[in-house]
FIFIVEX-635494 format. One record per residue (C-alpha): x negated, y, z; chain; residue number from 1. Coordinates in Angstrom, 3 decimals. Layout:
N
<px=X; py=Y; pz=Z; chaine=A; num=NUM>
...
END
This chain:
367
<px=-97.161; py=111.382; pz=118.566; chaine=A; num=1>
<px=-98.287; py=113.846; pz=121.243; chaine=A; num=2>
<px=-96.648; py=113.170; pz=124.456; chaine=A; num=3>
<px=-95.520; py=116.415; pz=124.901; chaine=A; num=4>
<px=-93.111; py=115.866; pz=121.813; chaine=A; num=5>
<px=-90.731; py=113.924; pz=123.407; chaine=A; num=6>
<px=-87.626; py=115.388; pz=121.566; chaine=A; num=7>
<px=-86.014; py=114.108; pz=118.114; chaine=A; num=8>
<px=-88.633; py=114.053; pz=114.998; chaine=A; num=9>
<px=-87.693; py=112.858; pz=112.311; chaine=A; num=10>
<px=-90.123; py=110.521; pz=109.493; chaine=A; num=11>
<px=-87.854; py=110.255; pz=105.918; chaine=A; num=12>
<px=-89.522; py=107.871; pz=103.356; chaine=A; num=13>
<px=-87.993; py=109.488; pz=100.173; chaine=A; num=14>
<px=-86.046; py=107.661; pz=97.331; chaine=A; num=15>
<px=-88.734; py=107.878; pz=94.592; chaine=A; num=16>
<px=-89.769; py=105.644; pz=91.857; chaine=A; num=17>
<px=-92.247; py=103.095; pz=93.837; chaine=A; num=18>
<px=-91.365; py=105.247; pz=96.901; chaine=A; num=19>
<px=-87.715; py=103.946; pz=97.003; chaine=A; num=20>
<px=-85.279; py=103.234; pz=100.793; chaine=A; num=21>
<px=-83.518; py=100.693; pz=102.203; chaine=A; num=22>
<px=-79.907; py=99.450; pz=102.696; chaine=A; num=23>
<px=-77.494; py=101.467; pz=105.708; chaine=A; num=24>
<px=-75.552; py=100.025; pz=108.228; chaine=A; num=25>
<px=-74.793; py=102.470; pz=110.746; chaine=A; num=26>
<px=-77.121; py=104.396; pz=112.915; chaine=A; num=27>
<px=-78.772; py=102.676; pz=115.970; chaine=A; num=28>
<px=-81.300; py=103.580; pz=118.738; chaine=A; num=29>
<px=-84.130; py=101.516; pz=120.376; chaine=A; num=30>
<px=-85.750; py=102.426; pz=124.072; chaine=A; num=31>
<px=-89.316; py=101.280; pz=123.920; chaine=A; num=32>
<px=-91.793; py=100.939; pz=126.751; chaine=A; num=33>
<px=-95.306; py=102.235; pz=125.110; chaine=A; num=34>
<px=-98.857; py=100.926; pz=126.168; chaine=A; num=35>
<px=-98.973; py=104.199; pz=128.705; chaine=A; num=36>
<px=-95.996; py=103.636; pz=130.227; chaine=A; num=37>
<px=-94.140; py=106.953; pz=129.104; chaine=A; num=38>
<px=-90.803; py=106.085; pz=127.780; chaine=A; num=39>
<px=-90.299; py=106.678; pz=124.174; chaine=A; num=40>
<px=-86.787; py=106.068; pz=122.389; chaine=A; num=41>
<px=-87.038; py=105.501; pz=118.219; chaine=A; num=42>
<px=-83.461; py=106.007; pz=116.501; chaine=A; num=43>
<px=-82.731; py=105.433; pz=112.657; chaine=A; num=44>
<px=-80.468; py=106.557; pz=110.845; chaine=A; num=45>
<px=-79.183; py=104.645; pz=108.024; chaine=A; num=46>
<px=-81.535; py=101.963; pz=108.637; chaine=A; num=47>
<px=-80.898; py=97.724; pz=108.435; chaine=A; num=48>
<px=-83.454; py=96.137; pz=111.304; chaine=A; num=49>
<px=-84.487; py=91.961; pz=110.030; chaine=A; num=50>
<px=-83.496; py=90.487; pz=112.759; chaine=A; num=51>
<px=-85.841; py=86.989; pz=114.076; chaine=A; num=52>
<px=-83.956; py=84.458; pz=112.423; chaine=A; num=53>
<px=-82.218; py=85.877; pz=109.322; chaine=A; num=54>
<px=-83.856; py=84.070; pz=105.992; chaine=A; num=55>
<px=-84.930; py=86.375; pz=103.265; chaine=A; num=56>
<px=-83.842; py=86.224; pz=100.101; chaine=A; num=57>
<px=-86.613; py=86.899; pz=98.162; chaine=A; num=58>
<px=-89.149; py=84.116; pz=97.808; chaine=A; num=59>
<px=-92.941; py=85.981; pz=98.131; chaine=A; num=60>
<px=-96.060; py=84.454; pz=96.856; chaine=A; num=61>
<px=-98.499; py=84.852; pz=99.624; chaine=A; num=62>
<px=-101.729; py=82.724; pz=100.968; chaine=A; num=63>
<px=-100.844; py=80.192; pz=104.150; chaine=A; num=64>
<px=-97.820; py=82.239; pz=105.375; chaine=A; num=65>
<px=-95.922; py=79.425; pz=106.291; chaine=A; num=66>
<px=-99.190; py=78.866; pz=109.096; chaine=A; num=67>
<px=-98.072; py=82.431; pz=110.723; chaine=A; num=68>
<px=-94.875; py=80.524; pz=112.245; chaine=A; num=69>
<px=-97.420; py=77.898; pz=113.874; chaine=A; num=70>
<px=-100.538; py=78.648; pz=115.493; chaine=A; num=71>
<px=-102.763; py=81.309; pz=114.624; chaine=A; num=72>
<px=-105.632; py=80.680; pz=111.685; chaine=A; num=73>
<px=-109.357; py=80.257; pz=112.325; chaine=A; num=74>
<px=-111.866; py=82.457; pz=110.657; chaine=A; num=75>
<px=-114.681; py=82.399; pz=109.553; chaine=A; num=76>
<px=-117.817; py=83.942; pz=109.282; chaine=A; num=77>
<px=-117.080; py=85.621; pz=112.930; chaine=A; num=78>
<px=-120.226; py=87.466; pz=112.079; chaine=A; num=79>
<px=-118.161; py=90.069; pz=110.577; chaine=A; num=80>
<px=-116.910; py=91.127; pz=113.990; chaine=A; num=81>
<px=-120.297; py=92.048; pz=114.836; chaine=A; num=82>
<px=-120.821; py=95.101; pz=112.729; chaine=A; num=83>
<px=-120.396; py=98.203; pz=115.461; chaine=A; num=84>
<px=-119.319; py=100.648; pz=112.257; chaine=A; num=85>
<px=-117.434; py=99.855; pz=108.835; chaine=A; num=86>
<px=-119.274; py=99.303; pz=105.695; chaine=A; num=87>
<px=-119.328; py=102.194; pz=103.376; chaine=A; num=88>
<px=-120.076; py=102.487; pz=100.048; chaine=A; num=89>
<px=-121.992; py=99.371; pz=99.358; chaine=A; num=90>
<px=-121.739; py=99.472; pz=95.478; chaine=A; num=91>
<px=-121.365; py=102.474; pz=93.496; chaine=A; num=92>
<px=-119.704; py=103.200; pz=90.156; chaine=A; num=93>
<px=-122.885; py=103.324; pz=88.516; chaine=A; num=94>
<px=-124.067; py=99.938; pz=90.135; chaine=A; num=95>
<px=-120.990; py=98.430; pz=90.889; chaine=A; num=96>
<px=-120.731; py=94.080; pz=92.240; chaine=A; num=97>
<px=-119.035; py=91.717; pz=89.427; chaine=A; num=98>
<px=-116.368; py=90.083; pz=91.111; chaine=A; num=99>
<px=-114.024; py=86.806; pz=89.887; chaine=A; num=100>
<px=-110.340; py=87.409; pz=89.708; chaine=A; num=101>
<px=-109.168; py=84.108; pz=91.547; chaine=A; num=102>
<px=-105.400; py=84.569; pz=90.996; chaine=A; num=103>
<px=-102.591; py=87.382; pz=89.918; chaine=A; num=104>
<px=-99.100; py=86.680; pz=90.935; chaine=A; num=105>
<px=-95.980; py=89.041; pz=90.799; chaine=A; num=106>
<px=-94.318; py=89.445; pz=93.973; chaine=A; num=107>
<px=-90.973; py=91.200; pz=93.457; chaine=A; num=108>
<px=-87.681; py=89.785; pz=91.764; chaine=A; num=109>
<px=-86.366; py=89.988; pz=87.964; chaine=A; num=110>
<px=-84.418; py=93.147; pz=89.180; chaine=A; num=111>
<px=-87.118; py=95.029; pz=90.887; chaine=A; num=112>
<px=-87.989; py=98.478; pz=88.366; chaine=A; num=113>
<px=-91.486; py=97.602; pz=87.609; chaine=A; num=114>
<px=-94.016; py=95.133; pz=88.232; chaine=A; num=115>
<px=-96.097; py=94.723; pz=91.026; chaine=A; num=116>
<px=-99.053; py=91.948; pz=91.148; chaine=A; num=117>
<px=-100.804; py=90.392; pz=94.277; chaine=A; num=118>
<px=-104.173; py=89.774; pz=92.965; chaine=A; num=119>
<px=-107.290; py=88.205; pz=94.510; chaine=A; num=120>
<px=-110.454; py=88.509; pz=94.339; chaine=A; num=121>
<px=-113.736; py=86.550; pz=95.067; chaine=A; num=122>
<px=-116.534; py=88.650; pz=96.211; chaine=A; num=123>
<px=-118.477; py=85.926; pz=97.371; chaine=A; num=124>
<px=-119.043; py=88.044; pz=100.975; chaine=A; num=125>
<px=-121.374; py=90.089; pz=99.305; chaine=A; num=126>
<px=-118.840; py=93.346; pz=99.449; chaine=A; num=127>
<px=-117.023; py=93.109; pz=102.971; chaine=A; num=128>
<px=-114.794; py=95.534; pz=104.331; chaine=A; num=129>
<px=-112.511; py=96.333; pz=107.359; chaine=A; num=130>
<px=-108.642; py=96.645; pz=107.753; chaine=A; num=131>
<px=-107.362; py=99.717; pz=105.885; chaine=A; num=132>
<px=-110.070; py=100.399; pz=103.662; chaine=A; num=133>
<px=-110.274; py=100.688; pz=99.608; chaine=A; num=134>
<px=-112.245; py=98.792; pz=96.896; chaine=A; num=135>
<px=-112.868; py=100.946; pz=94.112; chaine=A; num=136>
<px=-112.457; py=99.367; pz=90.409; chaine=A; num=137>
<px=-113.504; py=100.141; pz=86.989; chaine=A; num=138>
<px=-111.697; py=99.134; pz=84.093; chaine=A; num=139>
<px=-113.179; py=97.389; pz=81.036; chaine=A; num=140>
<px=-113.763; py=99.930; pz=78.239; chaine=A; num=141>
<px=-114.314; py=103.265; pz=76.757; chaine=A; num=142>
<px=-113.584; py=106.305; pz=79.058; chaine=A; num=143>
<px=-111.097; py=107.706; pz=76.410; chaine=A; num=144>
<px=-112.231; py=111.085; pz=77.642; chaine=A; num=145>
<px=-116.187; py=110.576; pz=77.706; chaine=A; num=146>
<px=-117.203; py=108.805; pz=74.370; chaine=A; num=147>
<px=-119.702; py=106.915; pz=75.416; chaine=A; num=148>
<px=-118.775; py=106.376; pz=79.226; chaine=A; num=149>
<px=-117.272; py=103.680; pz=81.259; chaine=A; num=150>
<px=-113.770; py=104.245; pz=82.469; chaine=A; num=151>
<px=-113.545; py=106.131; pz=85.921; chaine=A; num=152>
<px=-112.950; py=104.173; pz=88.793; chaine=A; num=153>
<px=-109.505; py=103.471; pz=90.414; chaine=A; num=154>
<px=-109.345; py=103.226; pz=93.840; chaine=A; num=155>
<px=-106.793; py=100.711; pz=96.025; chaine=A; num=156>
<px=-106.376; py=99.801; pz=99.340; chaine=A; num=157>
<px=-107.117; py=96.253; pz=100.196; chaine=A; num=158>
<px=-103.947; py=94.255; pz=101.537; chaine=A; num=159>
<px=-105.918; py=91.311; pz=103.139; chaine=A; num=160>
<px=-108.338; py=91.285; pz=106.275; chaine=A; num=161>
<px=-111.920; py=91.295; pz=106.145; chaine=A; num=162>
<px=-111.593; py=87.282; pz=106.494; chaine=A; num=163>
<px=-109.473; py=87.687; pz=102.798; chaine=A; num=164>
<px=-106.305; py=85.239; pz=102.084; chaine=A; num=165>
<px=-108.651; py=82.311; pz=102.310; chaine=A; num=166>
<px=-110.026; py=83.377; pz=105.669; chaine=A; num=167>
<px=-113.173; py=82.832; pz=105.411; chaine=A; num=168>
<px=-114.666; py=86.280; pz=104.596; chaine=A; num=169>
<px=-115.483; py=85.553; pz=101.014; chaine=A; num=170>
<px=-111.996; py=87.006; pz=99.114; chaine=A; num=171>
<px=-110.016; py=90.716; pz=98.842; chaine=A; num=172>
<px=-106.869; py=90.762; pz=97.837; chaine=A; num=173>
<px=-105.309; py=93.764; pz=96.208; chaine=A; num=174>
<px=-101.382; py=94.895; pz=95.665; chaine=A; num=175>
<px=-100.866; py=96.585; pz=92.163; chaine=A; num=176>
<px=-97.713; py=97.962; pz=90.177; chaine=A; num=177>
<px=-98.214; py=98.020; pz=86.887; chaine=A; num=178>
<px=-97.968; py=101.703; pz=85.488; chaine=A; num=179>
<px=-96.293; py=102.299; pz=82.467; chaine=A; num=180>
<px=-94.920; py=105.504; pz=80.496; chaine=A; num=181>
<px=-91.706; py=105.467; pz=79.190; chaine=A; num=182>
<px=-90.554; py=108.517; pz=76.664; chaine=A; num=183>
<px=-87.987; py=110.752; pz=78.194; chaine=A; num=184>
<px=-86.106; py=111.517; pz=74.899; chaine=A; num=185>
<px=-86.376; py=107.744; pz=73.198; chaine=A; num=186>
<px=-86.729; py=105.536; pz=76.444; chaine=A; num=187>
<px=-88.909; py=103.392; pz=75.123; chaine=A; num=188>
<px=-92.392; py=102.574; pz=76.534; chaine=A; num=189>
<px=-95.370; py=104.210; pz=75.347; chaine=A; num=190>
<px=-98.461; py=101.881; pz=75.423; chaine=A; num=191>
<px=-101.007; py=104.494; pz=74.685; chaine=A; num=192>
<px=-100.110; py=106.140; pz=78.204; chaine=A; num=193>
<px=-100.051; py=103.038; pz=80.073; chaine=A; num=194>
<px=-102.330; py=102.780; pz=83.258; chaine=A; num=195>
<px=-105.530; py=101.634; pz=82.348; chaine=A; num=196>
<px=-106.685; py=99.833; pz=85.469; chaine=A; num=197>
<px=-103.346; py=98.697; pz=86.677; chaine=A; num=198>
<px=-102.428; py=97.031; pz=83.615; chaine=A; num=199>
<px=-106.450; py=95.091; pz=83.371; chaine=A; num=200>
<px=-105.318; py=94.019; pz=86.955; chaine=A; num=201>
<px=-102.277; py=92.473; pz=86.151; chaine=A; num=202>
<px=-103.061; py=90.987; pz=82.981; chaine=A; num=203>
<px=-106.024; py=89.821; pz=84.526; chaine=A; num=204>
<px=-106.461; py=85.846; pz=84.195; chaine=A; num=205>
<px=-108.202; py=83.528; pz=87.419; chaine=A; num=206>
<px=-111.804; py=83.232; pz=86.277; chaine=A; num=207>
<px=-111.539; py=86.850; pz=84.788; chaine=A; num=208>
<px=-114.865; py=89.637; pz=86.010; chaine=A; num=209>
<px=-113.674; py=92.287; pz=87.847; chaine=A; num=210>
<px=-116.020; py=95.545; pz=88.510; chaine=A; num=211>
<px=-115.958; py=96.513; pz=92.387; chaine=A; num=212>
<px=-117.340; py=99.796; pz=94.296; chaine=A; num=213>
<px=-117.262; py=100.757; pz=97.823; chaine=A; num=214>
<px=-115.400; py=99.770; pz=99.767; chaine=A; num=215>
<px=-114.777; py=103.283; pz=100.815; chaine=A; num=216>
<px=-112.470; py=105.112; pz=103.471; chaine=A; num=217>
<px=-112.213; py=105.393; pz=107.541; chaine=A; num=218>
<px=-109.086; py=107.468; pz=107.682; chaine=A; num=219>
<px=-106.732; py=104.456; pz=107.582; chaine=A; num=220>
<px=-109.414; py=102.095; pz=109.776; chaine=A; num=221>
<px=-107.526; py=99.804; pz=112.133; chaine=A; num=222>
<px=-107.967; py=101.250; pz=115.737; chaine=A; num=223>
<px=-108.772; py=98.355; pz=118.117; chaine=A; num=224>
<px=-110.036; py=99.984; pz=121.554; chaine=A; num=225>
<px=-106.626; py=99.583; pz=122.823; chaine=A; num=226>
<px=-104.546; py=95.843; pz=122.323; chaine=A; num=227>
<px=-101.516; py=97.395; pz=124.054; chaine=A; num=228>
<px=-101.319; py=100.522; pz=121.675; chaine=A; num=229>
<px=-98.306; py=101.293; pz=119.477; chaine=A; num=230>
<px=-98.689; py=101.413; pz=115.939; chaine=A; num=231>
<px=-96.022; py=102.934; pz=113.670; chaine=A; num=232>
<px=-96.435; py=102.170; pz=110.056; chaine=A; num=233>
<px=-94.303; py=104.013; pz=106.972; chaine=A; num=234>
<px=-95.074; py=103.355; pz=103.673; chaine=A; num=235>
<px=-93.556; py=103.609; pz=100.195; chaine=A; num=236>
<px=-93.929; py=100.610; pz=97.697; chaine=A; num=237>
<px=-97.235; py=99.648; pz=97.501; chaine=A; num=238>
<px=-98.739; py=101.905; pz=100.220; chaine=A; num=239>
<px=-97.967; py=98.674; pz=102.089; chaine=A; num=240>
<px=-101.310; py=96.785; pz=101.682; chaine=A; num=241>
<px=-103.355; py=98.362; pz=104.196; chaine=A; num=242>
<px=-100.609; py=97.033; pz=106.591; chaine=A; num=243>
<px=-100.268; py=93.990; pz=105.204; chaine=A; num=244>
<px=-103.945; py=93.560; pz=106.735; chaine=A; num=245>
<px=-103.174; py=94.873; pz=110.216; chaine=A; num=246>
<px=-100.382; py=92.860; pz=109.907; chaine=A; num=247>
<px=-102.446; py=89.377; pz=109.680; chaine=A; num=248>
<px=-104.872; py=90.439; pz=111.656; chaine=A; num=249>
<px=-102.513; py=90.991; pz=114.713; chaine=A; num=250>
<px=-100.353; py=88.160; pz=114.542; chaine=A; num=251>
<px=-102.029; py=85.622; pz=111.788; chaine=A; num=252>
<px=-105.432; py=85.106; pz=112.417; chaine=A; num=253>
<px=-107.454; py=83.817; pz=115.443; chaine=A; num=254>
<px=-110.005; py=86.568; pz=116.259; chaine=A; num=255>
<px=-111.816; py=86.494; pz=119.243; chaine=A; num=256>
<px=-112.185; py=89.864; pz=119.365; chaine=A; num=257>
<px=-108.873; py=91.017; pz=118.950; chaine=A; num=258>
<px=-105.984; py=90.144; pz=121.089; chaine=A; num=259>
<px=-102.971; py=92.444; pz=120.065; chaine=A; num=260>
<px=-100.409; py=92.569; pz=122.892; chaine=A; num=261>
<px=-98.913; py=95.938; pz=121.844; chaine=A; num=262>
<px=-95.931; py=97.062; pz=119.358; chaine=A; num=263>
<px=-96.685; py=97.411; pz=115.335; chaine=A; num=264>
<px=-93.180; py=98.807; pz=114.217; chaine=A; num=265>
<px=-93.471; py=98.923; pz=109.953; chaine=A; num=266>
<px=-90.936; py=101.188; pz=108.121; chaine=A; num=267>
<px=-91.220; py=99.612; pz=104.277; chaine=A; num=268>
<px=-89.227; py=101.706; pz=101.778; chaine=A; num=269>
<px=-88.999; py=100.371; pz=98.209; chaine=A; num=270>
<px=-86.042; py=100.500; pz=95.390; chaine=A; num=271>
<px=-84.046; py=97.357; pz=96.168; chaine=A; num=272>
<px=-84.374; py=93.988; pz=97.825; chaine=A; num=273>
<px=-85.929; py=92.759; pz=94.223; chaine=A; num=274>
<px=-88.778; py=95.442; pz=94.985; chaine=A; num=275>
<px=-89.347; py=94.285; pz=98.498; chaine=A; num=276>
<px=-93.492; py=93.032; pz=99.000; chaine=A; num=277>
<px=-94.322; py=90.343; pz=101.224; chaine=A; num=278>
<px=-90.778; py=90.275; pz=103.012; chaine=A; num=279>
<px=-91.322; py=86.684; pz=103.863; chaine=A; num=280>
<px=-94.828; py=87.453; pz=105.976; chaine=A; num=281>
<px=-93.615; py=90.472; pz=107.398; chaine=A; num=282>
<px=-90.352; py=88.466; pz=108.167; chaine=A; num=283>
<px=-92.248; py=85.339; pz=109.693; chaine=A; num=284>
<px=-93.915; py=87.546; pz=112.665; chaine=A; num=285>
<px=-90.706; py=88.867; pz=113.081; chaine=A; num=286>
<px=-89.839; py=85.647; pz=114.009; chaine=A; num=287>
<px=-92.582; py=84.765; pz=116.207; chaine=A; num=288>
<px=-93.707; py=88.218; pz=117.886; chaine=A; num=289>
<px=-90.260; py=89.347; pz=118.660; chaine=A; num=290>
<px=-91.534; py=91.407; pz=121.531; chaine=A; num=291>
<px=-94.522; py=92.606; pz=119.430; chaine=A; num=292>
<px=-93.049; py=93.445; pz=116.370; chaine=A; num=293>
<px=-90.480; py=95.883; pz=114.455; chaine=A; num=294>
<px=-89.982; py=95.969; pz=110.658; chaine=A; num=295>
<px=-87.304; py=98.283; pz=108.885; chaine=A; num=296>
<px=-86.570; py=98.233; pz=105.292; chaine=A; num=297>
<px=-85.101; py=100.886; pz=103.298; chaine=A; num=298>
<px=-83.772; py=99.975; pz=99.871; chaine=A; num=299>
<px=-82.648; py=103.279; pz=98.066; chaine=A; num=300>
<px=-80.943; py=101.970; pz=95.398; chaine=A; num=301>
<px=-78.711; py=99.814; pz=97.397; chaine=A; num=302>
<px=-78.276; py=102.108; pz=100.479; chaine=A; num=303>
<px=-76.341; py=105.233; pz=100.961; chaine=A; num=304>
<px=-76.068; py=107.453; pz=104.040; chaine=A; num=305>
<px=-72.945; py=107.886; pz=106.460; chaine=A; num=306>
<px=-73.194; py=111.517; pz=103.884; chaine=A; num=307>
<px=-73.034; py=109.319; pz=101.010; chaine=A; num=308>
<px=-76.811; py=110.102; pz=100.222; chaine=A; num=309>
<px=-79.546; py=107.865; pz=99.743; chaine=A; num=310>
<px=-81.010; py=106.450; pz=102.824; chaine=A; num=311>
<px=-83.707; py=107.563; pz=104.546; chaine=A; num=312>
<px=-85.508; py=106.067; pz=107.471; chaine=A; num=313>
<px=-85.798; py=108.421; pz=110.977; chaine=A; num=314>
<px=-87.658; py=107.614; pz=113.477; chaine=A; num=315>
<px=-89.192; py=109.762; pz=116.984; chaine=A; num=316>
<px=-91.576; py=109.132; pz=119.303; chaine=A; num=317>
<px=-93.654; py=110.481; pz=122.068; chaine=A; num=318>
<px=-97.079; py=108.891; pz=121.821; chaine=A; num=319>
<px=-98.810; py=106.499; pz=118.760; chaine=A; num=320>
<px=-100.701; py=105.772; pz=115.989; chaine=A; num=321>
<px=-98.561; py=107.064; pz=113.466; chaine=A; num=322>
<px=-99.594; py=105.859; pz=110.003; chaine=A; num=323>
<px=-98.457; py=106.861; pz=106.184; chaine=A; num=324>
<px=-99.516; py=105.315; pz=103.105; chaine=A; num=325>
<px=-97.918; py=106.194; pz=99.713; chaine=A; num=326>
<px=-96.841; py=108.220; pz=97.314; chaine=A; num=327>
<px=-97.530; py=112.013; pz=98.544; chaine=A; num=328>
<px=-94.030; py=112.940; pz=98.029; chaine=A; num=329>
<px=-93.224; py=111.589; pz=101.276; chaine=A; num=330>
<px=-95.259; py=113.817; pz=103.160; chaine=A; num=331>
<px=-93.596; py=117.339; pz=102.922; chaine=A; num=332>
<px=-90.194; py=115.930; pz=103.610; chaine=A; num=333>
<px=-92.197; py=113.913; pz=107.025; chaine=A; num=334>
<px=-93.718; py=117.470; pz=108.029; chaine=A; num=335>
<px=-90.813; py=119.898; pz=107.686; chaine=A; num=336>
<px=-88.945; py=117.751; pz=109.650; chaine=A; num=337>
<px=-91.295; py=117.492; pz=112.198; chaine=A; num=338>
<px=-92.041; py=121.310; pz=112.189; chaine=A; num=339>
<px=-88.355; py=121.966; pz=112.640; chaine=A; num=340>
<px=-87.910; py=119.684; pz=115.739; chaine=A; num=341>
<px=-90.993; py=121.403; pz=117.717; chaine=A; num=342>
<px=-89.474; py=124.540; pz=116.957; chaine=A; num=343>
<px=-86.334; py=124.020; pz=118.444; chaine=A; num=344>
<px=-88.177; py=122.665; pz=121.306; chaine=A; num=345>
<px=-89.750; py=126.114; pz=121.306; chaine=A; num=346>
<px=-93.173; py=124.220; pz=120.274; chaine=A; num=347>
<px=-95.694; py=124.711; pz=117.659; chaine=A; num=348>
<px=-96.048; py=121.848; pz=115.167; chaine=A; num=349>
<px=-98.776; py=123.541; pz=114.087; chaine=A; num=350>
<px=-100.964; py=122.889; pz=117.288; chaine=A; num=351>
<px=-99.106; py=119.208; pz=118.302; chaine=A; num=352>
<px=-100.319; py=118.036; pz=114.561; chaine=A; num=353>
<px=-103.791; py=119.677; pz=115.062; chaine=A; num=354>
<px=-103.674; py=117.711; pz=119.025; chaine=A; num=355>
<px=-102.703; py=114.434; pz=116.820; chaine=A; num=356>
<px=-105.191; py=114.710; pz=114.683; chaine=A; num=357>
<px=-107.586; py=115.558; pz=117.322; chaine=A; num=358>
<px=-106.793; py=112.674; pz=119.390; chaine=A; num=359>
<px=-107.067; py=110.095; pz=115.924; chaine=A; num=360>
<px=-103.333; py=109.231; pz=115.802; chaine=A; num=361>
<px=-102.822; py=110.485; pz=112.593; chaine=A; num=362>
<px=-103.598; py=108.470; pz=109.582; chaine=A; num=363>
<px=-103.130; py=109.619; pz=106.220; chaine=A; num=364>
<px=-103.458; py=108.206; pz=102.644; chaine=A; num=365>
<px=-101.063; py=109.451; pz=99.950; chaine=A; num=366>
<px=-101.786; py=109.360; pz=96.124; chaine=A; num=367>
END
């Protein structure tokens, strides 16, 4: 955040649905030297840090993982490092690239609420995209509301690189919870309510067309001018994938280009451990960038605070890339708390989120 907000502010992923915490054990706090030098100091409360070593318990189905605790993976084409701005908007709804669904796997346990699918998808190179943008995708069908009309398009950020899971620039892969309706007063589900794209996605068999447009977005683009920056990362449930793909790209693949020495600190909150999404990835750099990595899980359903409450993750910080990605619930509880700490600094939040946003270290994208 600004530099000039060096006192407590306070980040709480909220216990929601898909935009569930994590597990407490006490309240620690963590002295970190940032790429300018300024000393910044991040404390969580109620939080549980993975600490290099400890196995997860939840087995993840993800592309060459396992080659994240070795050496670094080549890709290829490195052509698409050359492009100086991101592609936008290659394919629109109305002309939109047929893709092949190569596989759909669910990635959280039998107790997890919900389902959520990794699926991938071969676009033969002919739609690439950077880090932290979003495909769009358009159901099958009849636009229930517009006889006549395709269904409208859905949009989701891409959890993969621009080099894809098979690294070599020719797959996106996407993460996707299945959205169903269940009836208040009888409990049970109501198909004619489910989510129409979500539930195409993860019914979706390998060898299955898929409609894509875009890809679309800059808000949540990577920032790469600076190796040594600091990137702070929250996200509830499945607002994970566009960190998924910094993720890789920092401390998976081999690019040339891009030699991250800084700190990427990801704050993950989901329902319980069932729910957590690629815990074994996120856990493997963990492992092997020690000095170059954080990651904090909050598991709501699991976790209470010192109060007894649910569990919330806090966090402060003087200078970053401060990133959210999510369900928009999050965000009022993230900016009260922040507007109450500059005030009893005798600051306006007000102008240090306007200076933020000025300076590109605040990244947005809630649904």
């Amino acid at each position: 955040m600004a530099s000039s907000l060096g006192a407590r502010a306070s980040l709480c992923v909220p216990a929601a649905g898909d935009a569930s915490s994590r597990k407490s054990v006490g309240s620690k706090a963590h002295n970190l030297r940032f790429h300018d030098q300024r000393l910044v100091s991040l404390s969580l409360l109620g939080r549980q840090t993975t600490k290099p070593g400890s196995r997860p318990q939840q087995k993840v189905l993800c592309l060459s993982v396992q080659q994240a605790s070795q050496s670094k993976v080549a890709v290829n084409p490195l052509e698409l490092e050359d492009a100086k701005e991101p592609p936008i908007n290659l394919y629109k709804p109305k002309g939109p690239y047929t893709a092949t669904i190569v596989s759909v796997e669910r990635i959280v346990g039998p107790k997890a609420p919900g389902e959520t699918c990794h699926i991938v998808i071969d676009h033969g190179g002919n739609v690439p995209y950077w880090e932290g943008q979003s495909y769009g995708v358009i159901p099958p069908g009849e636009n229930p509301k517009k006889p006549g009309m395709p269904n409208n398009v859905r949009l989701y950020s891409i959890a993969s690189t621009r080099y894809g899971d098979s690294f070599d620039g020719r797959t996106a892969s996407l993460c996707v919870r299945r959205a169903v309706y269940y009836d208040p007063e009888t409990g049970k589900e109501d198909p004619s309510k489910k989510g129409v794209c979500s539930n195409f996605l993860c019914d979706s068999k390998p060898g299955d067309k898929i409609q894509l447009a875009g890809p679309s977005g800059k808000v949540m683009l990577l920032p790469e001018e600076d190796p040594k920056a600091t990137h702070i990362m929250i996200a509830t449930g499945t607002g994970v994938a566009p960190y998924r793909g910094y993720l890789r790209r920092m401390f998976m693949e081999a690019v040339p280009t891009f030699k991250f020495s800084g700190l990427a600190w990801l704050f993950l909150g989901v329902a319980n451990s069932d729910s957590l999404l690629y815990d074994d990835e996120f856990s493997s750099y963990l492992r092997d960038y020690p000095d170059h990595f954080r990651y904090d899980r909050a598991l709501s359903r699991e976790q209470k605070n010192r109060n007894g409450g649910r569990c919330t993750s806090r966090t402060r910080s003087k200078s970053a890339h401060i990133y959210f990605c999510g369900l928009k619930g999050m965000m009022p509880g993230i900016q009260d708390t922040l507007k109450r700490v500059a005030e009893e600094r005798g600051e306006a939040w007000d102008a240090k989120l306007l200076q933020l946003r000025k300076n590109k270290q605040w990244h947005v994208e809630v649904y």
